[in-house]
N, C-alpha and C positions, 0 to 999 in steps of 0.2 A: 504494500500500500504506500503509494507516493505522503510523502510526511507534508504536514500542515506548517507547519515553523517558518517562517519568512526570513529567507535567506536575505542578507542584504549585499551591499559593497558596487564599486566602481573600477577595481582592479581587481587581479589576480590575487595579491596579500588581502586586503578587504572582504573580500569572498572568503578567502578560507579562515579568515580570524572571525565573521560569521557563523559561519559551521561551527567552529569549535568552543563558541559560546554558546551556540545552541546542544552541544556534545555534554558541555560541562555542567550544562546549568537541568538536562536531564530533559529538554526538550524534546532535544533528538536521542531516541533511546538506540541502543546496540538495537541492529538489525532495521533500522528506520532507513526509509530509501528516498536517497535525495534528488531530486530532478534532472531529464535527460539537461546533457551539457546544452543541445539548441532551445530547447525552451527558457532553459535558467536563461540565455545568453539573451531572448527576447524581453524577458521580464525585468532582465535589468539595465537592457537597455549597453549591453558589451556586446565583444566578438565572441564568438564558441571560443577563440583560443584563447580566452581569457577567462574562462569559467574551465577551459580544459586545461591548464595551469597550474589553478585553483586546487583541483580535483586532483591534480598529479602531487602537489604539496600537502595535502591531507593522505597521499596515500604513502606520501615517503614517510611520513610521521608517525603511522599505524594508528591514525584516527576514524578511518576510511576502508574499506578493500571494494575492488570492481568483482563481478561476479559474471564476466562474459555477457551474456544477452537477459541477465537479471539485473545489471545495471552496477552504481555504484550507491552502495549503502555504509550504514556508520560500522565501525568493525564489534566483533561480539564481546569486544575489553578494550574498549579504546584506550590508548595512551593519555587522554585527561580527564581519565576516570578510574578509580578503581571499582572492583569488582569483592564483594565479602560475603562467607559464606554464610546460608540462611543461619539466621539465630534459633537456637534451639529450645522448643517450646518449651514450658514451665512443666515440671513431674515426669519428664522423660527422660531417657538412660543414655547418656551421648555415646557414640558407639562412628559420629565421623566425622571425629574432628583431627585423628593422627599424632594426638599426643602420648609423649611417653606417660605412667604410672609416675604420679609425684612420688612414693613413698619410695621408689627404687631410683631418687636420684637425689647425690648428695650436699649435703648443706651449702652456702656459697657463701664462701668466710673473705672479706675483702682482704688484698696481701697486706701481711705486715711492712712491706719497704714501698712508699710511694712515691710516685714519681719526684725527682728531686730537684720541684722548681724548674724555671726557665732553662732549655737548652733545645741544640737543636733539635729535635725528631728526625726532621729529613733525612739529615748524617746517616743517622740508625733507626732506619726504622722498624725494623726486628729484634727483639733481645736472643743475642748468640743463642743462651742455655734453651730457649724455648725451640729457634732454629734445629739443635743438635736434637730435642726430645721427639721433635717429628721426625725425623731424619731416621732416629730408633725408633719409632713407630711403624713409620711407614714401609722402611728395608726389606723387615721381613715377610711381608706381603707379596715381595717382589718388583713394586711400584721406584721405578731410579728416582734416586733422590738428591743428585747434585744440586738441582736448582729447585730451590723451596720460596715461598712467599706467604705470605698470610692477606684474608681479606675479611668484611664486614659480612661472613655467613655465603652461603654458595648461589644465591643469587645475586649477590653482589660481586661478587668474580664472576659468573656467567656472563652478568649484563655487561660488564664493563671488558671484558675480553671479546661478546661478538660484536661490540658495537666499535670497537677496534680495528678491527679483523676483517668485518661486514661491512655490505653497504644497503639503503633498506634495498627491498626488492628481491634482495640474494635468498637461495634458500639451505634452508637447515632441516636435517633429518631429524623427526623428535618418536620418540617411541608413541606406542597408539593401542590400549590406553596408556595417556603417561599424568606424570606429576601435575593439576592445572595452573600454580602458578608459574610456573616454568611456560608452559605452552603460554600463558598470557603475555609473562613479557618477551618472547622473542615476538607474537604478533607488536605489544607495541612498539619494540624495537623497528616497524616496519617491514620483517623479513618475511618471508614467506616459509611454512610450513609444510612441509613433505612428510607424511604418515609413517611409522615401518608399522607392522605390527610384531608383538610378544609374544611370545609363551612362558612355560615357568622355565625356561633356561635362559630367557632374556628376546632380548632383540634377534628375529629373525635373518639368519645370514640372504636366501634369498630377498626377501623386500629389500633388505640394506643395500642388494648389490642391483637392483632396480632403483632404487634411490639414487647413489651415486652416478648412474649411466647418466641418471636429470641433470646431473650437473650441480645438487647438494655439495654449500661451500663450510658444511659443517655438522658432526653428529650429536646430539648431546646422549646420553643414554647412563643406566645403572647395573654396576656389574652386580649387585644383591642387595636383596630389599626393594626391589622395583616396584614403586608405587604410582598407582594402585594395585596390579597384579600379584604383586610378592616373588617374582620370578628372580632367579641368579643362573649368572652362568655357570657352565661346567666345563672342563679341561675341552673338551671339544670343542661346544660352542665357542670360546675364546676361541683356539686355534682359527675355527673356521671366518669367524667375523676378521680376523688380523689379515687371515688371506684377502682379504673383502678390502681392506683399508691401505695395506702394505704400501700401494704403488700411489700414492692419491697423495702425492707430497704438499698440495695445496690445499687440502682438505684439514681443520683442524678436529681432532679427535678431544672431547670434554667428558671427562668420566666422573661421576659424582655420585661418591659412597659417603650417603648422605649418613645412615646408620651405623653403619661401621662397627662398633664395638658392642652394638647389643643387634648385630643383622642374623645372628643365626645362622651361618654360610660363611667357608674359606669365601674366600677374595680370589677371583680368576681375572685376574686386570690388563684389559688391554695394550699397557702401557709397555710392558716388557717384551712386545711381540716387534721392537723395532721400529714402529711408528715414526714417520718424520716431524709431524705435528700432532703433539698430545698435551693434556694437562689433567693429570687425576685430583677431584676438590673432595676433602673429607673435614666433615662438619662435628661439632660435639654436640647438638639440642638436645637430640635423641638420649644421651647418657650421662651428661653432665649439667643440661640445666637449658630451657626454651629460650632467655634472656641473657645465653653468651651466643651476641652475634660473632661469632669466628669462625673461619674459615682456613684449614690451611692448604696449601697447594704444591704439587709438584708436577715441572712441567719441563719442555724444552728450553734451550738456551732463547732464542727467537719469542716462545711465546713469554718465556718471564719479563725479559728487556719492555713488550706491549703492555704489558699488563701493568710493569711499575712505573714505567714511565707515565702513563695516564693515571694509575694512583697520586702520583706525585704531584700532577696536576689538580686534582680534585681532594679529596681528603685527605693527603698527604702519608698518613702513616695508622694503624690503623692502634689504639689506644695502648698505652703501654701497661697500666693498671690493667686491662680486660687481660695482656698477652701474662704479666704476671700472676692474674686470678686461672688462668687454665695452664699455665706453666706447675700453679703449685698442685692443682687436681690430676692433671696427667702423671704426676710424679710420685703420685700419695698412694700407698699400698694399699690402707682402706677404701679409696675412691676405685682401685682398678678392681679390687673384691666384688664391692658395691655394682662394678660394670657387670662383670661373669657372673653373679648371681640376677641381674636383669635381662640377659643376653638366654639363661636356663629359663627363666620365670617367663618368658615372651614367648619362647618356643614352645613351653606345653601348654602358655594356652594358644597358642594359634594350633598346631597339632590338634588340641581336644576340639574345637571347635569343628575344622576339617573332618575332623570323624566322626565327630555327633551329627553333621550335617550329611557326612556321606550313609549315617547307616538310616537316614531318613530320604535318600532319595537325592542328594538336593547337591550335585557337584560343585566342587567350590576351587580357585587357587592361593596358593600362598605357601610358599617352599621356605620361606623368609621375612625378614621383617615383623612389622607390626601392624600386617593391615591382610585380608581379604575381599580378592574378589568372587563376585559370585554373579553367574552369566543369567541375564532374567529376560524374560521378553520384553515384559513391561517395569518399567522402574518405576514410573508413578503407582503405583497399583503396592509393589511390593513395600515402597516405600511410608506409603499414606497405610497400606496393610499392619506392618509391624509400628507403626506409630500406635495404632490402638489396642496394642499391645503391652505398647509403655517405652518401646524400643526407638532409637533415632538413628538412620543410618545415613549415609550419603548416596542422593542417586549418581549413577556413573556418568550424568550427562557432559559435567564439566570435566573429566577428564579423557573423552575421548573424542578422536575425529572421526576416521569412520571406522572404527572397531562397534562391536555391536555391544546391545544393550546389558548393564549388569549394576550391580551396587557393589558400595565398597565397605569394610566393615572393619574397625579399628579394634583390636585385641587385648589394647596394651594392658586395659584395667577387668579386663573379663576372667572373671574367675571361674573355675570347674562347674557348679552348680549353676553357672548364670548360662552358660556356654549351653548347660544342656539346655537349660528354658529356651534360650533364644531360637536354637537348631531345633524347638518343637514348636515354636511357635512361628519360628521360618515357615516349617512345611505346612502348617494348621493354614498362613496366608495366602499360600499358593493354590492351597485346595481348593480355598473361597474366590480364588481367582480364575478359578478352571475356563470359563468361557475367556477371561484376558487371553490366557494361556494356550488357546485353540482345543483346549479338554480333550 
């Protein structure tokens, strides 16, 4: 449906600083379709090449996408808007929101040595000791660790590495389903999105090598814990995806083991198969606390120089207080306990739920992490079903492209007895769904 919003302006900037007032101000919602370029261009009294312009600087912005002979409409996360997810009704069991278990993450004691006063950061903006603890973190995974960096959590090294990297328009391989704030901002980065799809061993070696033939100038993907799926790789699928990558020296390779120390799954990381352009991002939210935005990284020579050179520019260095508060948690023998007994405690319950579900009928994935999916026809149905049940889950709309329909179901706080209710009251919804379901 062509939108009502009265576009204005007499140039090209004019016009699209229009749009994006009507984008921000909620006027024009995602999905709202803006007028052909010749009619805007008689309306306002321009050239089409001046409303076609317009439309091309809305679409480098990711405020915008064109849709072939559906025209161009506002994109479904514009870049001057965020996107949050539904609020979770009163008396109901949050089950998809992807947080870790508060009780199985440890206290957050601010460091006793604080920063000392005026000096430069820029100089250093790493603390060596913290540099060397990932360094031993990370080795024994496999992942090279000559060139390490730290950033404000892994969407903040995402963004700021493909928008480096990238130009808008370019496309990037994004798993399908995958993470959706990930998927949101490479859309508002302007890029274009190329599907792969998953399974539980990860990114599909086929799609990925249908991808690349497009001309994809970049993959992001999760070697375990892949959410929403829960899928990791295996010694094979690595191999085979690296064969997939090997030759593609322009293609940047972004690996992001977001969970890492409570993922349930060795690490089969792309990084050691020789790649010319790689960077693996491993986060701590997951096991150390949702409010340590850090990030640490290890990458090629080429991609570190981008990445800090444009840190440099922008935030400069990333807090020295935060890198000494996860400097003294990574190091504490009680916090790394505290990990391996959450990394035990996540696994049986994603495990008991998997089997409570499958001895009812009702297949499900999740090899890893802290999250399942589960393949539905209908999400609305399933969704609004276990809501009246008391249950809250996430439909799979927002994380997928064209992967099919399913929900996604967070574990971290699911305990044995809740595990079976839900997997009875799963299947009780589906019953009452039978005609959704083709019965």
């Amino acid at each position: 449906m062509a939108t009502q919003y009265g576009i204005s302006g007499t140039t090209a900037k004019g016009i699209a600083a229009s749009v994006e007032r009507g984008v921000a101000d909620g006027a024009l919602g995602p999905g709202a379709a803006l007028p052909p370029v010749r009619r805007l261009a008689d309306e306002l009294g321009v050239s089409p090449g001046t409303v076609a312009t317009a439309y091309k600087e809305l679409r480098g912005r990711g405020i915008v996408v064109t849709r072939g002979r559906g025209g161009t409409v506002v994109a479904p996360v514009p870049s001057v808007a965020s996107r949050r997810p539904p609020r979770v009704p009163e008396g109901l069991r949050d089950l998809a929101g992807g947080h870790p278990d508060p009780a199985l993450l440890p206290g957050l004691v601010p460091p006793s040595r604080l920063s000392p006063g005026a000096r430069s950061h820029r100089s250093t903006p790493r603390l060596e000791r913290l540099e060397e603890t990932v360094r031993d973190w990370l080795r024994p995974d496999g992942v090279p660790v000559e060139h390490v960096t730290f950033a404000h959590g892994a969407l903040d090294l995402i963004g700021r590495l493909l928008s480096v990297e990238l130009r808008p328009g370019d496309a990037v391989a994004m798993e399908d389903p995958g993470y959706h704030h990930l998927l949101d901002l490479v859309s508002a980065l302007g890029l274009r999105i190329v599907p792969v799809a998953v399974d539980d061993q990860g990114v599909r070696p086929d799609e990925l090598r249908t991808a690349v033939r497009a001309g994809v100038r970049a993959l992001v993907c999760s070697p375990r814990a892949q959410n929403p799926w829960g899928g990791r790789f295996s010694a094979e699928r690595r191999d085979e995806l690296v064969e997939v990558l090997r030759d593609e020296p322009d293609l940047l390779v972004v690996e992001n083991d977001h969970a890492s120390a409570v993922a349930g799954a060795p690490l089969r990381t792309l990084t050691s198969g020789g790649l010319p352009r790689w960077v693996h991002v491993r986060t701590v939210s997951k096991f150390l606390g949702t409010d340590l935005r850090w990030a640490a990284a290890a990458c090629d020579a080429t991609t570190l120089a981008r990445h800090d050179g444009r840190l440099l520019l922008t935030s400069g260095w990333v807090s020295h207080l935060l890198q000494e508060t996860v400097h003294g948690l990574l190091t504490d023998d009680s916090t790394r306990a505290l990990a391996s007994r959450a990394r035990e405690t996540y696994a049986l319950r994603r495990e008991t739920l998997v089997r409570e579900l499958a001895a009812r009928g009702v297949p499900a994935h999740g090899v890893s992490g802290l999250n399942l999916w589960v393949p539905v026809r209908d999400e609305s149905a399933v969704v609004n079903g276990l809501r009246s049940y008391g249950w809250w889950v996430a439909a799979g709309a927002r994380f997928r492209l064209a992967a099919g329909p399913g929900v996604r179901i967070s574990v971290a706080e699911l305990e044995t007895l809740d595990a079976v209710r839900l997997a009875s009251d799963f299947a009780v919804v589906l019953g009452e769904s039978e005609a959704t379901y083709g019965g």
